[in-house]
C-alpha positions as CSV (number, residue, x, y, z in Angstrom):
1,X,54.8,15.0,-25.4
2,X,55.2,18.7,-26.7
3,X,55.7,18.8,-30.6
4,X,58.5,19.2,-32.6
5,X,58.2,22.1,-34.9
6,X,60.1,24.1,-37.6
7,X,61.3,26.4,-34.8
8,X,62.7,23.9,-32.7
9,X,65.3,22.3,-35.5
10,X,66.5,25.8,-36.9
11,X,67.4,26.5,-33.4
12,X,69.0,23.5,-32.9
13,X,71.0,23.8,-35.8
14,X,71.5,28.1,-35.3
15,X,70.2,28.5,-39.0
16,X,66.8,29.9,-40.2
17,X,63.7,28.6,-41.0
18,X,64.2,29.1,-45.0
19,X,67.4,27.4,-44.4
20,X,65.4,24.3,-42.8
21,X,62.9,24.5,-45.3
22,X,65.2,24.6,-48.0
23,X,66.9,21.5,-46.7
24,X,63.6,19.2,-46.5
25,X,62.9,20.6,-50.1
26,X,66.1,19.4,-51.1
27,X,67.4,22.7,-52.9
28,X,70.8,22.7,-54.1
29,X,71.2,26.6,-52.9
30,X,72.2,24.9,-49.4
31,X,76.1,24.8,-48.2
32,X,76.6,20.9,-47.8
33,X,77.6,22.1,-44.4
34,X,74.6,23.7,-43.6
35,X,72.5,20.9,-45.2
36,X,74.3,18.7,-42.8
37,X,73.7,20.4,-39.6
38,X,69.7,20.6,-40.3
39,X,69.9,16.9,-41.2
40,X,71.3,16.3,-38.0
41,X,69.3,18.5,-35.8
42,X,66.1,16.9,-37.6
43,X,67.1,13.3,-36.7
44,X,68.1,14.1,-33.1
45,X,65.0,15.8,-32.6
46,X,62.5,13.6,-34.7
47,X,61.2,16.3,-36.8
48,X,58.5,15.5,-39.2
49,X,58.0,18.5,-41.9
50,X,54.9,19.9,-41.9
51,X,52.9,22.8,-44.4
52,X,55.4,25.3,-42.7
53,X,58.6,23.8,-44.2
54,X,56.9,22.5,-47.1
55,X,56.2,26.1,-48.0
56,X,58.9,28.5,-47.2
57,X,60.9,28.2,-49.5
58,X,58.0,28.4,-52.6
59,X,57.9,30.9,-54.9
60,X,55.4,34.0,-55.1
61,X,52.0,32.6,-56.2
62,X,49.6,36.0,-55.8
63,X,47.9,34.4,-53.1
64,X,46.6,36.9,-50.6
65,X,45.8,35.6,-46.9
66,X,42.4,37.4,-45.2
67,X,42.3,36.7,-41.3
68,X,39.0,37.2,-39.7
69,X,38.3,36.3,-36.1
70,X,35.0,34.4,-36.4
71,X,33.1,36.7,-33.9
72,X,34.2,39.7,-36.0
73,X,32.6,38.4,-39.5
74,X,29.4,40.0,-39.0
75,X,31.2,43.0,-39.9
76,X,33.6,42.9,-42.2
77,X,31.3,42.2,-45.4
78,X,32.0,45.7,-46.8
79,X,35.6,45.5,-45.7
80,X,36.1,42.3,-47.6
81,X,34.2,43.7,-50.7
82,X,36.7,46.9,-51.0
83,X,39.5,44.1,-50.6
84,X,38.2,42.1,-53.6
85,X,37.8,45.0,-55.5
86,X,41.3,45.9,-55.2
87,X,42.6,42.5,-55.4
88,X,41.2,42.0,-58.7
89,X,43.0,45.0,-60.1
90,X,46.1,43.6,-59.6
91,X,45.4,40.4,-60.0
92,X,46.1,38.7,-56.6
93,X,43.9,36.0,-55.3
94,X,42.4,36.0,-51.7
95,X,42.5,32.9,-49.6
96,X,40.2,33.5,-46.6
97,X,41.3,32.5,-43.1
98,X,39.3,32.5,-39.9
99,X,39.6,32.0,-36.5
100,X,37.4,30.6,-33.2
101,X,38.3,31.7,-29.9
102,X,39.0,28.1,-28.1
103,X,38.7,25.8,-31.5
104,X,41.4,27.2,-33.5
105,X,44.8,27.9,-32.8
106,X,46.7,30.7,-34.1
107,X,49.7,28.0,-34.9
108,X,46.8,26.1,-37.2
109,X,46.4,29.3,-39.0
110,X,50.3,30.2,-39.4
111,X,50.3,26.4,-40.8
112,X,47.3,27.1,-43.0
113,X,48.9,30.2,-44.5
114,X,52.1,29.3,-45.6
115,X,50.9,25.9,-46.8
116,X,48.6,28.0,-49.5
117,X,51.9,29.8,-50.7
118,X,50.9,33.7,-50.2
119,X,52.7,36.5,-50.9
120,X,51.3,38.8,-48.0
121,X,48.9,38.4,-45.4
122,X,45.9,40.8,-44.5
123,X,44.2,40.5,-41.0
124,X,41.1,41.9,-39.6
125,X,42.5,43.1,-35.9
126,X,39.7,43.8,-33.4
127,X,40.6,40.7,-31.8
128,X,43.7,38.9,-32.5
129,X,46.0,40.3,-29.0
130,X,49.7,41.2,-28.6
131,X,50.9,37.3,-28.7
132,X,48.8,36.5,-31.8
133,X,50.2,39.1,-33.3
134,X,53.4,38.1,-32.8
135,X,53.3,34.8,-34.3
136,X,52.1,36.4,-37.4
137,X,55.5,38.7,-37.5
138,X,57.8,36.1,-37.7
139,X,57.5,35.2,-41.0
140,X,59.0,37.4,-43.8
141,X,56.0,38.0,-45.2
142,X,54.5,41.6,-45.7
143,X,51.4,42.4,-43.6
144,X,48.5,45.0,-43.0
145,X,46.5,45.1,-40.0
146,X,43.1,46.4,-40.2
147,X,41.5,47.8,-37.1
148,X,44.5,49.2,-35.1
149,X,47.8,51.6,-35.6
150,X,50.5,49.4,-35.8
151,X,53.9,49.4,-37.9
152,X,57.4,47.4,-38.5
153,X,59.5,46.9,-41.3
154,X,57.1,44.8,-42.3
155,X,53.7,45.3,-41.1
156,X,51.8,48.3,-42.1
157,X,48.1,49.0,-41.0
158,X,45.3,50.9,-42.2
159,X,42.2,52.0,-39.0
160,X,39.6,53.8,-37.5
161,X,40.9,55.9,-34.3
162,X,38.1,54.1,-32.2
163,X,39.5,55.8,-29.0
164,X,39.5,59.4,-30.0
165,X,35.8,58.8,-31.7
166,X,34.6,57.7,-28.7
167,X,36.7,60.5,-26.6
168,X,35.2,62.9,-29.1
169,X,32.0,62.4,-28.6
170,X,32.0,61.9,-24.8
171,X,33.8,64.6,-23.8
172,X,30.9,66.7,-25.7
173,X,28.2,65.5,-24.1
174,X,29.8,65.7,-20.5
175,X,30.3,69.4,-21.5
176,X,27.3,70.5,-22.2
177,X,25.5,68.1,-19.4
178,X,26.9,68.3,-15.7
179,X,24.6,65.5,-15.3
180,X,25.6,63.2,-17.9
181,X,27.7,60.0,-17.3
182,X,28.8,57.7,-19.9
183,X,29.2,54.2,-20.2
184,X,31.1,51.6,-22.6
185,X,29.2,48.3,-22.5
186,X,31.6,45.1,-22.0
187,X,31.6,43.0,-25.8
188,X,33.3,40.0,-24.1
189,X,33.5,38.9,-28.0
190,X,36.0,41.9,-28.8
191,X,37.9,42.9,-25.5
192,X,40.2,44.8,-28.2
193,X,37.7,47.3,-28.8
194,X,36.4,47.1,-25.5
195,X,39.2,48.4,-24.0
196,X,40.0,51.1,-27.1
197,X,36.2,52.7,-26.3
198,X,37.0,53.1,-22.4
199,X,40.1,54.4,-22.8
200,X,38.3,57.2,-24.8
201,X,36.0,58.0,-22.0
202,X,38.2,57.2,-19.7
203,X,40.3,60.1,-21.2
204,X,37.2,62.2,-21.6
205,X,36.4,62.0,-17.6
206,X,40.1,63.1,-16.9
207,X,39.8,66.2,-18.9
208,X,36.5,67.0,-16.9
209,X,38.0,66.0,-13.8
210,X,35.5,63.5,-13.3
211,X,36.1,60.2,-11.1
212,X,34.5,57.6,-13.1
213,X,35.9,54.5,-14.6
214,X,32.7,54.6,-17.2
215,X,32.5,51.0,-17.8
216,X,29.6,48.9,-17.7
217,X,30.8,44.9,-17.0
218,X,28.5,42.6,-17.6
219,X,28.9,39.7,-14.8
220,X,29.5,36.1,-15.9
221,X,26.2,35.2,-14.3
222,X,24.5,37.0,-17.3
223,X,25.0,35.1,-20.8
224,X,22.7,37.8,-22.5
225,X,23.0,41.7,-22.3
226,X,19.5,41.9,-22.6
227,X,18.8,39.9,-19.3
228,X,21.8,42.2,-17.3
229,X,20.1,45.8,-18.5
230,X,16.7,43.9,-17.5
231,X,17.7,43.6,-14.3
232,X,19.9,46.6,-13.6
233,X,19.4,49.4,-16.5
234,X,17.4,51.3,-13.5
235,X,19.8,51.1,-11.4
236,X,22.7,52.2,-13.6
237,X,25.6,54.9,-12.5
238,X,25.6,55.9,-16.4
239,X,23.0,57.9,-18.4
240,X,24.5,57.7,-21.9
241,X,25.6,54.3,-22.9
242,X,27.9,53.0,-25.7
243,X,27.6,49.7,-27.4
244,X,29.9,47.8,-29.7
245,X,27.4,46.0,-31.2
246,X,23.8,46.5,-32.6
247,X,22.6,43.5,-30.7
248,X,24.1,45.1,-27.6
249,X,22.6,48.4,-28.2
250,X,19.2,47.2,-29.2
251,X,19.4,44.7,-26.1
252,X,19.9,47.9,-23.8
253,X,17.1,49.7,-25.8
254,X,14.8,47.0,-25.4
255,X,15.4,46.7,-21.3
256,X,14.6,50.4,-21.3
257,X,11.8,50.2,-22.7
258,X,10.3,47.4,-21.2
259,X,11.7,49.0,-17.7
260,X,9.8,52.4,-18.5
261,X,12.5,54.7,-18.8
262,X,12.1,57.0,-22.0
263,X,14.6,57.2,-24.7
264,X,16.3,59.5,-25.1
265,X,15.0,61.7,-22.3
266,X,16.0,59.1,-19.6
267,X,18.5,57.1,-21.1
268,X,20.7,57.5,-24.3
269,X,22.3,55.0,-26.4
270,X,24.9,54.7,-29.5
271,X,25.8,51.8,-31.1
272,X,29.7,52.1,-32.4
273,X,29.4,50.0,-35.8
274,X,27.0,51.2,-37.7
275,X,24.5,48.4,-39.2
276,X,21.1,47.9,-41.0
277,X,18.7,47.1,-37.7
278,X,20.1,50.8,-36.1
279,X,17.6,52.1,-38.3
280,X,15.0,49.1,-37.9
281,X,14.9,49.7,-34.3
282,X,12.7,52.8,-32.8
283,X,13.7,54.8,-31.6
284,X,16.5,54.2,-34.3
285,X,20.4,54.3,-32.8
286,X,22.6,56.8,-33.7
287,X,25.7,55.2,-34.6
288,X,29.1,56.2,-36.1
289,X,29.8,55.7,-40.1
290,X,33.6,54.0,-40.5
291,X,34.2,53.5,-43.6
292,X,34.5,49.7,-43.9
293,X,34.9,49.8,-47.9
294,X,37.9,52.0,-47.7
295,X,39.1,50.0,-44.7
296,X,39.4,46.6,-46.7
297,X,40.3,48.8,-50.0
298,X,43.3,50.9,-48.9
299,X,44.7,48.0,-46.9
300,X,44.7,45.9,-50.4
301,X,46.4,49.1,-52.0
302,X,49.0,49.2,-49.2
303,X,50.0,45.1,-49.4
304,X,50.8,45.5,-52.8
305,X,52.9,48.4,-52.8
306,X,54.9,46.7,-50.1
307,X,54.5,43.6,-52.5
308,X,56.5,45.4,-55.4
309,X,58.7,46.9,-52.7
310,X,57.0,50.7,-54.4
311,X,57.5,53.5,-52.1
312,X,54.6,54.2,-48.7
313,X,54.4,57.4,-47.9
314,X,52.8,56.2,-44.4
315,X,52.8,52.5,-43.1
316,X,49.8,54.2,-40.4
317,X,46.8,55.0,-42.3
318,X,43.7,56.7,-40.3
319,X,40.5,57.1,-42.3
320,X,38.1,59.0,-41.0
321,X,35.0,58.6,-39.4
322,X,31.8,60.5,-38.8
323,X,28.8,60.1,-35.9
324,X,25.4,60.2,-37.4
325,X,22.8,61.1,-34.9
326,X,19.6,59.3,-34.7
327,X,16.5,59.3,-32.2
328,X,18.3,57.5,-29.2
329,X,20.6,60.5,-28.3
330,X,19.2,64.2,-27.9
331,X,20.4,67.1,-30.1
């Protein structure tokens, strides 16, 4: 039997969900009226309140909500540090929220959120898709997504443009190589930037007037990267290839080397996201530097200007970034 939630009485009742809320926290502000017409909509439907109407209609509480998809929190340390920093500044306290694919539902976290009472909500997007997203925006809550452009009224975001690094950098080495062809490795854990990297060299191809897709899938046979480039890196359309992930980089590195082919004369390799074993590895992976401090920073500035309704010059923010070349790419 499919539950009966917050959504499903203000509907029935053609009010809001404040107005709901209000009415199970037994506020006089309510028109008797109204307060009649969510008391009946609750008892034909057998509503029972949960953190959602418990906390709508609470006041402010400088509680800060931080979503992280679990598979991203690797890398966000430095993002969450610049965060802090900033949160402390003005006082607002962060409440940390994260998410597993398959365990946790995005519902359980909406629940979770406005159950600690927070004034705004601040989530790490290189995961969280179109429908996630949208559960998040209807709440009247201010929010800043960090990791992709995105604006509203009420949402604001603060990012890397991963497409046009990637398209960057492509599109140079296809110029001054007939002979080069690169390819995005699949992160099955973060399709978002997946997708955001092909679409850079997919863009990088067109301007060339190449025909190449330049994406390397990894099929579902393979749990490891490692054992698919062991078994195929020879035997790869793609000369240059670009990794999300250190583990995936180093996993392609390793199957090089163990396969004989020469880095970088043979093969090349960047890792996006720049990390501590790029430069433990050898050859060590050139890699791009995002600023992950600023990221987690800014977007803290951002939530509470929107918080004291003080004027934003740009609810799309684009830091920079810059690609540091190591000893797996040539000069």
């Amino acid at each position: 039997m499919k539950r009966v939630t917050i959504y499903d009485v203000a509907k029935e009742a053609g009010v809001s969900l404040a107005t709901v809320s209000r009415v199970i926290n037994g506020l006089e502000i309510v028109r008797e009226e109204t307060r009649l017409k969510v008391e009946a909509a609750i008892d034909k439907l057998g509503y029972k309140p949960n953190a959602i109407a418990q906390g709508l209609a609470l006041s402010k509480s400088t509680n800060i909500a931080l979503v992280v998809p679990e598979a991203s929190f690797g890398y966000t340390g430095q993002i969450i540090n610049g965060l802090i920093d900033v949160a402390k500044i003005y006082k607002y306290n962060i409440i940390l929220h994260t998410m597993s694919e398959g365990i946790v539902e995005i519902k359980d976290i909406v629940d979770e959120i406005i159950k600690s009472r927070v004034d705004g909500v601040i989530i790490y997007n290189d995961k969280l898709l179109e429908k996630e997203m949208a559960e998040f925006s209807k709440y009247d809550f201010p929010i800043v997504i960090i990791g992709n452009r995105i604006s509203d009224d009420n949402i604001a975001s603060v990012f890397v443009d991963i497409e046009n690094a990637v398209y960057e950098l492509a599109l140079g080495k296809l110029q001054e190589n007939e002979n080069c062809r690169v390819g995005v490795i699949q992160d099955r854990v973060n399709d978002f930037t997946t997708r955001e990297m092909i679409r850079g060299v997919q863009k990088a191809y067109k301007e060339m007037g190449i025909e190449e897709d330049g994406y390397i899938e990894i099929p579902a046979e393979y749990r490891r990267s490692y054992d698919y480039f062991n078994d195929s890196i020879k035997d790869l359309p793609y000369n240059f290839l670009i990794a999300n992930r250190d583990s995936q980089a180093i996993a392609a590195l390793n199957a090089a080397n163990e396969n004989g082919l020469s880095i970088p004369e043979d093969v090349e390799i960047v890792c996006l996201i720049d990390s501590k074993y790029n430069n433990m590895v050898r050859p060590r992976l050139s890699s791009f530097a995002i600023p992950s401090y600023d990221l987690g920073a800014v977007a803290m500035r951002v939530l509470t200007k929107m918080l004291h309704d003080e004027e934003i010059d740009d609810r799309e923010i684009e830091l920079s970034y810059l690609f540091t070349k190591r000893s797996s790419t040539k000069s």
